[in-house]
Backbone as ProteinMPNN parsed JSONL, in Angstrom:
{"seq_chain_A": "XXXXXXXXXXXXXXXXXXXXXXXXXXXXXXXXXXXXXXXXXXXXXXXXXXXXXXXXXXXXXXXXXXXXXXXXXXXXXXXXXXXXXXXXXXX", "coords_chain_A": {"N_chain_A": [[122.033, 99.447, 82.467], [119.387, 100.67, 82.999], [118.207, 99.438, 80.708], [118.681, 96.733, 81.136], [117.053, 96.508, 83.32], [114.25, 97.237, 82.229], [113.538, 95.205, 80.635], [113.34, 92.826, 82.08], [111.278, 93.704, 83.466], [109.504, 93.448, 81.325], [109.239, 91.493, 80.639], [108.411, 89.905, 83.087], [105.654, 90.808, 83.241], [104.611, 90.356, 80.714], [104.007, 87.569, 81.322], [102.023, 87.71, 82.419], [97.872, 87.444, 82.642], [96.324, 89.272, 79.574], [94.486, 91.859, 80.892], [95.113, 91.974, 83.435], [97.667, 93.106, 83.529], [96.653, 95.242, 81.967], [94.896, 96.878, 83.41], [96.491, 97.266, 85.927], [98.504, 99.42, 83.926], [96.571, 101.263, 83.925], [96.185, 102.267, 86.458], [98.61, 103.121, 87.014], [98.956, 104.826, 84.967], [96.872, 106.797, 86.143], [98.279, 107.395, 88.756], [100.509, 109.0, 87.963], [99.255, 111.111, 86.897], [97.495, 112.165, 88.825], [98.264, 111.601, 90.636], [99.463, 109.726, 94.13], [97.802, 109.924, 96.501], [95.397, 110.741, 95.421], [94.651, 108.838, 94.275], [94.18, 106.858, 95.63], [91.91, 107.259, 97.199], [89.625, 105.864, 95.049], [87.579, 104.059, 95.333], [87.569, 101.063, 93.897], [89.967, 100.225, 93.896], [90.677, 99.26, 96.346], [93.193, 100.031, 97.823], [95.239, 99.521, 100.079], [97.408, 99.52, 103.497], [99.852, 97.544, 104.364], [100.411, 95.157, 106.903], [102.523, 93.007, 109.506], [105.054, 91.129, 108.606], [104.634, 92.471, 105.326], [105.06, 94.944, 106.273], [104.85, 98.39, 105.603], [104.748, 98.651, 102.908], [101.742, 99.211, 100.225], [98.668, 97.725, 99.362], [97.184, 97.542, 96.33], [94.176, 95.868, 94.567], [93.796, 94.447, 91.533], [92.637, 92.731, 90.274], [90.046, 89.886, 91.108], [91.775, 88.021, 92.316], [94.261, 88.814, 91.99], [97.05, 90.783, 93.029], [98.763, 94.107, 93.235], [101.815, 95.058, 94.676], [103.574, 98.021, 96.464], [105.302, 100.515, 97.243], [105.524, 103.879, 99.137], [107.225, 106.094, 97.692], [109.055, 109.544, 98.299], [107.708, 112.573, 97.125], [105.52, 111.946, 95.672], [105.541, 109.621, 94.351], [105.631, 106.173, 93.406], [107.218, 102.684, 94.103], [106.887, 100.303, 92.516], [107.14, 96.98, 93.606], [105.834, 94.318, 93.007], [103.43, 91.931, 91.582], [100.874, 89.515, 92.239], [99.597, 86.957, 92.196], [96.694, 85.501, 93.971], [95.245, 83.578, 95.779], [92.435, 81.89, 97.561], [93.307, 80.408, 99.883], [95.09, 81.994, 100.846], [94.62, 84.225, 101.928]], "CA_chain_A": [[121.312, 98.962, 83.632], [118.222, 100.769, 82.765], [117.057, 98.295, 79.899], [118.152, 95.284, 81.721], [115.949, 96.206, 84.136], [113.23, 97.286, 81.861], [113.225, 93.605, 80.188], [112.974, 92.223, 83.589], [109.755, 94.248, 83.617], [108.644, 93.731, 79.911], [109.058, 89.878, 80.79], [107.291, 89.685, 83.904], [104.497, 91.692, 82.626], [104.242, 89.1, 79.654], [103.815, 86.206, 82.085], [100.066, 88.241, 83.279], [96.776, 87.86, 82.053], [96.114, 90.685, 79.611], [93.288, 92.132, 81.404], [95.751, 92.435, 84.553], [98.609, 94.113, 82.781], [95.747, 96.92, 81.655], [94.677, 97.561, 85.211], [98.299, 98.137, 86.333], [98.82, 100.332, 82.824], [95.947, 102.358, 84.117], [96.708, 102.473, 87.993], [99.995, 103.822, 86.524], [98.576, 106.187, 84.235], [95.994, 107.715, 87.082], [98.729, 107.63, 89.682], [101.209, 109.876, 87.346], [98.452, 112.247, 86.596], [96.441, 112.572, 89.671], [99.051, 111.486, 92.357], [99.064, 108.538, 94.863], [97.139, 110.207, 97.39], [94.063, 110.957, 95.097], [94.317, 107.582, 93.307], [93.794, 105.997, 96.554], [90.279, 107.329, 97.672], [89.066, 105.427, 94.444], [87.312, 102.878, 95.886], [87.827, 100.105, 92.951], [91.462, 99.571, 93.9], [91.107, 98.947, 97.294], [93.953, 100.532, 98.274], [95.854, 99.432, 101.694], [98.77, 99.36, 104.077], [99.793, 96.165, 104.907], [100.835, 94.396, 108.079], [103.382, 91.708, 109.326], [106.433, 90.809, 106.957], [104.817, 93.606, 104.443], [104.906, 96.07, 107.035], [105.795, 99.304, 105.257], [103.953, 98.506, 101.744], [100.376, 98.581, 100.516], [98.618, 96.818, 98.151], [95.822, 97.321, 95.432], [93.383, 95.107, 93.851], [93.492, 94.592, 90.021], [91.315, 91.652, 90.208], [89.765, 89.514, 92.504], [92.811, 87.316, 91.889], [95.661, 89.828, 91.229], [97.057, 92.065, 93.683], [100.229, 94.72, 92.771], [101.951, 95.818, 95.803], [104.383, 98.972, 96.202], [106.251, 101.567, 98.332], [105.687, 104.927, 98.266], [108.488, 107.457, 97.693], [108.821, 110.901, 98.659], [107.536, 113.239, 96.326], [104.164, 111.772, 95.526], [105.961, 108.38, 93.735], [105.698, 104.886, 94.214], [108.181, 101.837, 93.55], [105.988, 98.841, 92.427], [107.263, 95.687, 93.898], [105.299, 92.859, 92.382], [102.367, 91.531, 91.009], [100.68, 88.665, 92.35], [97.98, 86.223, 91.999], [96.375, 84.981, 95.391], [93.894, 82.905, 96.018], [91.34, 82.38, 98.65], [93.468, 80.436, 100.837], [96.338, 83.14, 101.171], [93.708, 85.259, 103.329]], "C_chain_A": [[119.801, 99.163, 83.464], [116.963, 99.674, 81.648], [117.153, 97.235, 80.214], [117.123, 95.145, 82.679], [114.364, 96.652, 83.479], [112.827, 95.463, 81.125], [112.681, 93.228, 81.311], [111.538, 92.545, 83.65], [108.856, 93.634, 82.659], [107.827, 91.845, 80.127], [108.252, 89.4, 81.65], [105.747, 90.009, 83.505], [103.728, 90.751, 81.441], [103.72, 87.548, 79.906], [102.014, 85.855, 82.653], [99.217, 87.911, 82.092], [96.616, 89.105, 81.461], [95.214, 91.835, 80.508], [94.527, 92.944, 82.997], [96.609, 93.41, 84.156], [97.655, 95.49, 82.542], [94.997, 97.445, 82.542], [95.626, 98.03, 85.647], [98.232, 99.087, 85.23], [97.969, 101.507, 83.457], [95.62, 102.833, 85.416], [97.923, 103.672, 87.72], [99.96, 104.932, 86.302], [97.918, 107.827, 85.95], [97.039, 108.274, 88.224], [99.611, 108.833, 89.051], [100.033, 111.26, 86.78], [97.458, 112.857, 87.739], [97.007, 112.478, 91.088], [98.237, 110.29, 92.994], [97.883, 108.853, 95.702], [95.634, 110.013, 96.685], [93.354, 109.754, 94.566], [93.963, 106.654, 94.538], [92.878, 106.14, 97.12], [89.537, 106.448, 96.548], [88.925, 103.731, 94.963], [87.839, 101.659, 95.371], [88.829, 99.256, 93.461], [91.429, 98.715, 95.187], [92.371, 99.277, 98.141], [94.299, 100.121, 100.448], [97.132, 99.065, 102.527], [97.927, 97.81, 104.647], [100.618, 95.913, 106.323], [102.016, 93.114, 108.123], [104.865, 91.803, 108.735], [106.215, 92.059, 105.716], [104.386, 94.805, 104.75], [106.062, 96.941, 106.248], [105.333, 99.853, 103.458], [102.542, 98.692, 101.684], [99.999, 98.01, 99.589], [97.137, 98.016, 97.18], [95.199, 96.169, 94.556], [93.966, 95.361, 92.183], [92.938, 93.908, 89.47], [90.952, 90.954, 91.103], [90.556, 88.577, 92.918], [94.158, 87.844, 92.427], [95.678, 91.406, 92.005], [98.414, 92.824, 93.279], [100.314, 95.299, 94.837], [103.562, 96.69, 95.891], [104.579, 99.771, 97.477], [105.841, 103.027, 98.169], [106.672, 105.937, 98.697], [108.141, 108.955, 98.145], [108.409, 111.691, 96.907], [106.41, 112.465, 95.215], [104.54, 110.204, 94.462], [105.753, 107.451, 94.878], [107.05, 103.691, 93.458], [107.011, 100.766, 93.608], [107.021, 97.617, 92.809], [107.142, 94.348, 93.433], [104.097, 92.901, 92.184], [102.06, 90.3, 91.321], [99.675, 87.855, 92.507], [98.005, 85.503, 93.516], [95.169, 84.519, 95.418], [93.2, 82.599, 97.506], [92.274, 81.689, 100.234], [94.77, 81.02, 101.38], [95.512, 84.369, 101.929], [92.749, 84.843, 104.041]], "O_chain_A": [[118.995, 98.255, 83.667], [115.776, 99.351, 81.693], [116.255, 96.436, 79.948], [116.454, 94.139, 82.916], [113.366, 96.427, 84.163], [111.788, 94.832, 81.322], [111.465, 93.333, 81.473], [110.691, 91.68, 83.873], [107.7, 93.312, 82.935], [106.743, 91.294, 79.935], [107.398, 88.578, 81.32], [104.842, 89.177, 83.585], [102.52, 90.529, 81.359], [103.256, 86.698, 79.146], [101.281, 84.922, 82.983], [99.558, 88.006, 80.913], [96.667, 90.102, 82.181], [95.842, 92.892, 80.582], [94.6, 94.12, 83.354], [96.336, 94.581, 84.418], [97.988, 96.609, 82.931], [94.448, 98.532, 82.363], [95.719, 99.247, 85.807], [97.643, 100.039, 85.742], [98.486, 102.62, 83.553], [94.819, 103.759, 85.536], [97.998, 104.81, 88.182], [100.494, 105.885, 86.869], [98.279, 108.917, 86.394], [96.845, 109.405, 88.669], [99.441, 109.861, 89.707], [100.459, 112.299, 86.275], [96.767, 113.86, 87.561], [96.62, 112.923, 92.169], [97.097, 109.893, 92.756], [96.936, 108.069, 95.642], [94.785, 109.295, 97.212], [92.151, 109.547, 94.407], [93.389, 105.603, 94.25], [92.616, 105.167, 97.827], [88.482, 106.09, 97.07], [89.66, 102.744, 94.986], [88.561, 101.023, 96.14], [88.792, 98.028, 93.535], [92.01, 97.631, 95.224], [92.48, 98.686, 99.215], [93.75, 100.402, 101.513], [97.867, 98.204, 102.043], [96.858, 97.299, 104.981], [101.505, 96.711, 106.626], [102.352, 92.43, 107.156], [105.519, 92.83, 108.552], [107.192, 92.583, 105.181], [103.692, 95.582, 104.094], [107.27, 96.745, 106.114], [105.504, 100.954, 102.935], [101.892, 98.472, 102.706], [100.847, 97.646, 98.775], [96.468, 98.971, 97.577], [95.979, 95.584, 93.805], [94.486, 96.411, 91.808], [92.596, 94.089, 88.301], [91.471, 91.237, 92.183], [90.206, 88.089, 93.992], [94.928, 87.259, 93.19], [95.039, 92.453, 91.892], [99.296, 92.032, 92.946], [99.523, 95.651, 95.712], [104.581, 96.143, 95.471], [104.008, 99.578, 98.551], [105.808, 103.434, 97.007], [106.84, 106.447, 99.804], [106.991, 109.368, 98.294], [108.829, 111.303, 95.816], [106.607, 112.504, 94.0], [103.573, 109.785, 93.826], [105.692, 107.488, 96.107], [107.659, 103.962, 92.423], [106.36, 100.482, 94.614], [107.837, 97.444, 91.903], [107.998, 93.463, 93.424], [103.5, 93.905, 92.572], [102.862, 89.528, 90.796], [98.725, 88.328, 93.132], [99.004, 85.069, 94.091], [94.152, 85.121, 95.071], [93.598, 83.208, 98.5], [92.103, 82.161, 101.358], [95.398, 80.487, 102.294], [96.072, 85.347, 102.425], [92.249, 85.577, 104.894]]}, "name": "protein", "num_of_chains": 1, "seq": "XXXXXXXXXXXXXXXXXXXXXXXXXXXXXXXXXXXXXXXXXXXXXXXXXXXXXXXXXXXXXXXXXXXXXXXXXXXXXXXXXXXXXXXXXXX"}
């Protein structure tokens, strides 16, 4: 189960702009070493709960394009959700 669902990942992930993929890689990194909480005062990301339908999630920036948005778990984890490109008239 675990590597079908890592494909799933490897594949999506392959579909991104590199540039995006190595923003997530290093969202990732910072969040596993510094925790959600601390990784979210860094301005850059933008970091925010969302509203509506993705009441319950928040998002971050990874470009001005390309937002990831996730859950967060108990014990200072998150579940990433998706990755998605948005453009100007989706806000």
């Amino acid at each position: 189960m675990e590597r079908v669902l890592f494909d799933k990942v490897r594949k999506n992930l392959n579909r991104l702009p590199i540039h995006i993929v190595r923003n997530l890689q290093r969202w990732a990194l910072q969040v596993e070493s510094l925790g959600i909480q601390e990784v979210r005062k860094i301005p850059g990301y933008h970091d925010e709960p969302l509203r509506g339908g993705r009441s319950g999630q928040r998002s971050i920036r990874l470009s001005k394009s390309y937002r990831a948005f996730y859950t967060e778990i108990k014990g200072d984890k998150v579940n990433l959700i998706q990755v998605e490109e948005v453009n100007k008239h989706d806000y």
